[in-house]
LORO-532378 format. One line per field, with one value per residue (C-alpha): residue number from 1; residue in three letters; x, y, z. Coordinates in steps of 0.2 Angstrom, whole numbers, plus 5000, padded with zeros to 4 digits. Layout:
BEGIN
nr <- (NUM:...)
rest <- (ALA:...)
east <- (X:...)
north <- (Y:...)
up <- (Z:...)
***
This chain:
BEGIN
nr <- (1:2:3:4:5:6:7:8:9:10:11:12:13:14:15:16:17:18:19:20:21:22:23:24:25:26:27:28:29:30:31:32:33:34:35:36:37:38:39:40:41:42:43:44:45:46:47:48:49:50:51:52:53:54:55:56:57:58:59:60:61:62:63:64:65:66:67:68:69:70:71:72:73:74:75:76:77:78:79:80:81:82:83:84:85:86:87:88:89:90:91:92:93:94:95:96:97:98:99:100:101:102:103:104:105:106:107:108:109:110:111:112:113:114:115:116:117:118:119:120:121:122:123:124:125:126:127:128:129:130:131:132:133:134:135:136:137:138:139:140:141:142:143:144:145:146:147:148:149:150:151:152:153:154:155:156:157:158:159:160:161:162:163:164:165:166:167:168:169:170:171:172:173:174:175:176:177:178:179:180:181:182:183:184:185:186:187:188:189:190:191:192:193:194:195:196:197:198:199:200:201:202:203:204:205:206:207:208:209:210:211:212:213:214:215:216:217:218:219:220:221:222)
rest <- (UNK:UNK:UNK:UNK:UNK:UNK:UNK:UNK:UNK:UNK:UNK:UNK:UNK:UNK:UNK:UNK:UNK:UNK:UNK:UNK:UNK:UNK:UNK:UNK:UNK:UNK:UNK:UNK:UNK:UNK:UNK:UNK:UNK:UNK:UNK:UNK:UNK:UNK:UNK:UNK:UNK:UNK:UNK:UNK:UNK:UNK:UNK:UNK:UNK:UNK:UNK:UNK:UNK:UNK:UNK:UNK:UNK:UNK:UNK:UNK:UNK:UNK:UNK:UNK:UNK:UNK:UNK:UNK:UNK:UNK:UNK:UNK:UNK:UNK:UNK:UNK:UNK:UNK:UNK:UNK:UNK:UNK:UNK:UNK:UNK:UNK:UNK:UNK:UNK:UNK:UNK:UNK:UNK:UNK:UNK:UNK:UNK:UNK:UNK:UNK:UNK:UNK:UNK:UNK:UNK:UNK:UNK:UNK:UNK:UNK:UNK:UNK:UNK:UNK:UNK:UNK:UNK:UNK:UNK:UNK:UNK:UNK:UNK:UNK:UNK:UNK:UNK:UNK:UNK:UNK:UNK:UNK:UNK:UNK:UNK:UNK:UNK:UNK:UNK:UNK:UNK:UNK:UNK:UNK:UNK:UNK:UNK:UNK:UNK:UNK:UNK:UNK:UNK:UNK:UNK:UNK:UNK:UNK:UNK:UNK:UNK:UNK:UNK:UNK:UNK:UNK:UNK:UNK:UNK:UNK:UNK:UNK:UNK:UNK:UNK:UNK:UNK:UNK:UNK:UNK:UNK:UNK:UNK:UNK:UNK:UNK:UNK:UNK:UNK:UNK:UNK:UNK:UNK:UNK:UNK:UNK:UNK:UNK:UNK:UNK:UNK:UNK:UNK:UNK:UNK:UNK:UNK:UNK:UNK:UNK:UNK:UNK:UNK:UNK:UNK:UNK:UNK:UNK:UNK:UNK:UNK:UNK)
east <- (5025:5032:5022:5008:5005:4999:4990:4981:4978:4968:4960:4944:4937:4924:4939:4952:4965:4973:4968:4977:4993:4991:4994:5011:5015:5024:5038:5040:5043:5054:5070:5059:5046:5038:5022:5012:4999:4999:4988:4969:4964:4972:4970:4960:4946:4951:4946:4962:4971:4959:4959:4976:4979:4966:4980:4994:4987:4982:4999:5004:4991:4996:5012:5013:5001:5011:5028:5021:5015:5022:5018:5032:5044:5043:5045:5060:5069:5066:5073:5088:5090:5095:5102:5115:5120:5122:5142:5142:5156:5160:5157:5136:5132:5115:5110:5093:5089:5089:5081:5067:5064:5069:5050:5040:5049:5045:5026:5025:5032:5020:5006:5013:5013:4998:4984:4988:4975:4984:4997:4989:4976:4988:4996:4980:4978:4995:4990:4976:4984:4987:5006:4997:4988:5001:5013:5001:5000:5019:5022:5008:5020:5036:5042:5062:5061:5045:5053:5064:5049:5039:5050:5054:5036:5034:5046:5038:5023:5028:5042:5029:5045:5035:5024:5044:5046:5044:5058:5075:5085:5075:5069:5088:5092:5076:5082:5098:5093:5084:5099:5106:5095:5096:5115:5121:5132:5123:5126:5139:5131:5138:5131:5114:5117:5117:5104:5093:5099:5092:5075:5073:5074:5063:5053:5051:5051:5043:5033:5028:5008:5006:4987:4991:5004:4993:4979:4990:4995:4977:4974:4988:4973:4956)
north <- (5014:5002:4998:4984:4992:5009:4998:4986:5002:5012:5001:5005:4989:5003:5017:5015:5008:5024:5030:5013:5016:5032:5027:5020:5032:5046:5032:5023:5041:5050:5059:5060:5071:5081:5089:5074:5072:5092:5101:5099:5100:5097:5110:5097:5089:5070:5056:5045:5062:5066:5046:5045:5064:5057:5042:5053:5063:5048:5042:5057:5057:5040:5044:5058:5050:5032:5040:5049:5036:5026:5009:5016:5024:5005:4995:5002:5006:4986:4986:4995:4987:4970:4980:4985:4968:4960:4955:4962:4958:4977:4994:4998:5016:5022:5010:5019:5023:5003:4999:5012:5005:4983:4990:4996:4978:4966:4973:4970:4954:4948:4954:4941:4927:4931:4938:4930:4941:4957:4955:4947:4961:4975:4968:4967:4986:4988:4979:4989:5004:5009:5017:5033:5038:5036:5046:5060:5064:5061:5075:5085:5085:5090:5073:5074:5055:5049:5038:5029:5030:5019:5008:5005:5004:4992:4981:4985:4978:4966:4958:4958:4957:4962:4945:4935:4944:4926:4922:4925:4930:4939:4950:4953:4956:4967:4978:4980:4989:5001:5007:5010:5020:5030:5032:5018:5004:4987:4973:4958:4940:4937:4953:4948:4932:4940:4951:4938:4931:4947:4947:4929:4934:4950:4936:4926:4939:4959:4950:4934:4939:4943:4946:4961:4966:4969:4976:4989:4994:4999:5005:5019:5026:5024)
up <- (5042:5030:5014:5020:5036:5028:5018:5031:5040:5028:5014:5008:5000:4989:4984:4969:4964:4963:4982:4987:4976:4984:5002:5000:4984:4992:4997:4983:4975:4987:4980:4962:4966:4978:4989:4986:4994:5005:4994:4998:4981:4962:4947:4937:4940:4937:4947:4947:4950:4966:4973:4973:4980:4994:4996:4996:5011:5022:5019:5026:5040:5046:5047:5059:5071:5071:5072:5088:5094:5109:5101:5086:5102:5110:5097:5088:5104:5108:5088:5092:5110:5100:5085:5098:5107:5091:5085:5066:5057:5049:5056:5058:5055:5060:5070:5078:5058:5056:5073:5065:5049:5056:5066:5053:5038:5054:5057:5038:5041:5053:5040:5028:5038:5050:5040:5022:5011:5015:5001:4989:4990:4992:4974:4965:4967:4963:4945:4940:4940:4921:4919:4907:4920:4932:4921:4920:4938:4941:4926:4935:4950:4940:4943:4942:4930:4927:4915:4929:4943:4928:4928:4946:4949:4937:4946:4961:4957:4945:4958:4975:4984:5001:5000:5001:5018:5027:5018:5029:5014:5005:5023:5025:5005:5007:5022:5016:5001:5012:5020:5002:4996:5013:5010:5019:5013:5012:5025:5020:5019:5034:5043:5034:5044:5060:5058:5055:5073:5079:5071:5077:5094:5094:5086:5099:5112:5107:5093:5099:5103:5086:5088:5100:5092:5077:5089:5095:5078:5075:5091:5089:5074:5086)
***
């Protein structure tokens, strides 16, 4: 799942800032450290050590049980079904890792523009969090550049790039820095352009009952 959906799926309006960071922190930290979130217990007994661990393992939990799920195997293959019919300008690699990842942004998508508090909540944990802490349990984890994760998660948070989701340009800017950091080269204005044809017709087809859509998506953890 993308950022907010993990989110929506497993806050806790009475744990920590530090258990929410946790749900999405093995993603935001992938290629600089890892383990997090597979061991059942930490060394020390800290509090913002063991919230986040706890967040870090829900991450984890949530993700095996929505990637198996056939709500995940439906709507990417519906993804990857427009993915394919659309007339890109230059050569698409990967196209069923996009249809997998267009799923999870879109659901995040509808977050934003259907259930409006989501975000804003999602970034007021993010803002708590206090970057010495933080440090400490990235060093615990023999964190390849703490320094650099510091900083990107300061952008991060600072940024809030996933509450500009409703905005075309920014979804497509935003996806195609995905598949960069995956390896891929990034998508051409033009190709951005297209794209965005295609969301606008899953859109208006796979996700336009929005309500059930979202009622699925918790369904897949009853």
């Amino acid at each position: 799942m993308n950022f907010l959906s993990h989110f929506y799926i497993d806050e806790q309006s009475h744990k920590s800032a530090a258990y929410h960071l946790g749900l999405i922190l093995p993603d935001i930290s992938r290629g600089l450290v890892k383990g997090l979130g597979r061991h059942p217990t930490l060394v020390i007994e800290n509090e913002f050590f063991m919230d986040l661990n706890e967040g870090c393992r829900k991450h984890l939990a949530a993700d095996k049980c929505f990637h198996a799920s056939p709500f995940f195997e439906h709507g990417s293959a519906k993804c990857l079904e427009i993915i394919k019919q659309l007339p890109f300008q230059e050569t698409i690699h990967r196209k069923w890792f996009i249809g997998h990842i267009l799923f999870e942004m879109l659901i995040d998508r509808l977050l934003v523009q259907h259930i409006t508090i989501v975000a804003p909540r999602f970034y007021n944990y993010m803002r708590q969090i206090e970057e010495n802490n933080l440090a400490d349990f990235m060093n615990h984890h023999n964190c390849t550049d703490t320094v650099r994760f510091l900083r990107n998660f300061e952008h991060f948070r600072k940024v809030g790039y996933i509450a500009n989701y409703p905005d075309n340009n920014l979804f497509a800017y935003s996806l195609s820095r995905v598949l960069m950091r995956a390896g891929l080269p990034p998508l051409s204005f033009a190709d951005k352009q297209i794209l965005m044809e295609g969301v606008q017709q899953l859109e208006s087809g796979f996700f336009a009952n929005r309500q059930a859509l979202l009622y699925e998506l918790k369904n897949v953890f009853e």
